[in-house]
N, C-alpha and C positions, 0 to 999 in steps of 0.2 A: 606565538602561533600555535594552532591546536597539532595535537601528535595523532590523533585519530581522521581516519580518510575523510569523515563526513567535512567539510571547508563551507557549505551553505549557510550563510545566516541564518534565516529563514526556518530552514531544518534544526539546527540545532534548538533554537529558540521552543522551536513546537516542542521536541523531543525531551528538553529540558523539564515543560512547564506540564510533562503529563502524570496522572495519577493512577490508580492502581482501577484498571478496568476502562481508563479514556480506549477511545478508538480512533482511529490513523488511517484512512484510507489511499491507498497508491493504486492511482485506476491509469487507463491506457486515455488515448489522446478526444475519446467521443464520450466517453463518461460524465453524464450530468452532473451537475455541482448543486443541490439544493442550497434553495434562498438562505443565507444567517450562515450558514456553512465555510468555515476560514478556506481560500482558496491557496495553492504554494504551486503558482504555474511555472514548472521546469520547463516543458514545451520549447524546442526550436524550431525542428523541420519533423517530418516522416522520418519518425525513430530514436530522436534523438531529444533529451537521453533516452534508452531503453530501459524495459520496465523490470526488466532482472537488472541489470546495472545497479539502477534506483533502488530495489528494494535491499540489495548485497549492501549497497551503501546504511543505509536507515539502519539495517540489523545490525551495521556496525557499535551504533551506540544506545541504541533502542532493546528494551527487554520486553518480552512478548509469550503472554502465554497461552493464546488461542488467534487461531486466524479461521478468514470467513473467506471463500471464492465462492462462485457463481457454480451448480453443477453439471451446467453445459460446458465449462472449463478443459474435462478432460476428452470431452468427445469431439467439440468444435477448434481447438488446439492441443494436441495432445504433446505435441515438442515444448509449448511452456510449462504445459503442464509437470510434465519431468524434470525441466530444470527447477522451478519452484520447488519439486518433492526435494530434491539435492537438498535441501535447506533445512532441510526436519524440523519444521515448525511444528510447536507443540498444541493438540489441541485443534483439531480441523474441524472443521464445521461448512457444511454445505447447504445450499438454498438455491430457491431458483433466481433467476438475474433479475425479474421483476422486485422480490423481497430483499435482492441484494442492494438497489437503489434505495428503496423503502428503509432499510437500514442506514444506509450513510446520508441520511437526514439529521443521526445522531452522533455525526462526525465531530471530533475536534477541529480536523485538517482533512482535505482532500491535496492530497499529491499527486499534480496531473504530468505526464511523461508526456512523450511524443511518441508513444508505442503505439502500433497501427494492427496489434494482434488483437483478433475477436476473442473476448471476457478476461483482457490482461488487467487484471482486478481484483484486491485484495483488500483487504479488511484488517487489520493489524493490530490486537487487542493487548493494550498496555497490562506488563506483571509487575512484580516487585523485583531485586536485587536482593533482600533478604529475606 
């Protein structure tokens, strides 16, 4: 059995198979999925899982060296927005939530929550370990 928290098949398999600049979307529970776009619906009810949960999870085993949100992010939820900063992702990059769709057409994976917070939505751009 694995020693790291992530336990999702699923997840791991994505996470495994990415390369140096793949992208990893972890969007909240109304976030489009464009057509060809691998889908990894966690989704159970309103909230669950949540979309900090999810993402503390993935960084588990995931290396990441630029992330993408929306930048009505910090004005339309400003409490996720702070738990997200807790994370020090390296490398922020902001856009509007229209270009933010328009981007994760070039997803490897959308990871969909059950998060019901407006633009809980992230962009997750694969680094290297060495």
């Amino acid at each position: 059995m694995k020693k790291t928290p992530l336990l999702n098949i699923a997840l791991s398999q994505l996470i495994a198979s990415l390369g140096h600049g793949d992208m990893v979307v972890i969007g909240d529970a109304g976030l489009p999925v464009p057509a060809g776009v691998k889908l990894i619906d966690l989704a159970l009810t309103h909230g669950v899982p949540g979309f900090i949960e999810t993402l503390k999870t993935v960084l588990t085993e995931m290396q990441v060296e630029q992330h993408i949100v929306a930048d009505a992010l910090a004005l339309r939820s400003p409490l996720l927005a702070a738990q997200m900063s807790a994370f020090d992702l390296p490398g922020k990059r902001e856009m509007s939530h229209e270009d933010f769709k328009q981007l994760t057409q070039g997803a490897k994976a959308i990871i969909r929550t059950g998060e019901c917070t407006p633009f809980a939505n992230i962009i997750l751009v694969a680094g290297v370990v060495f």
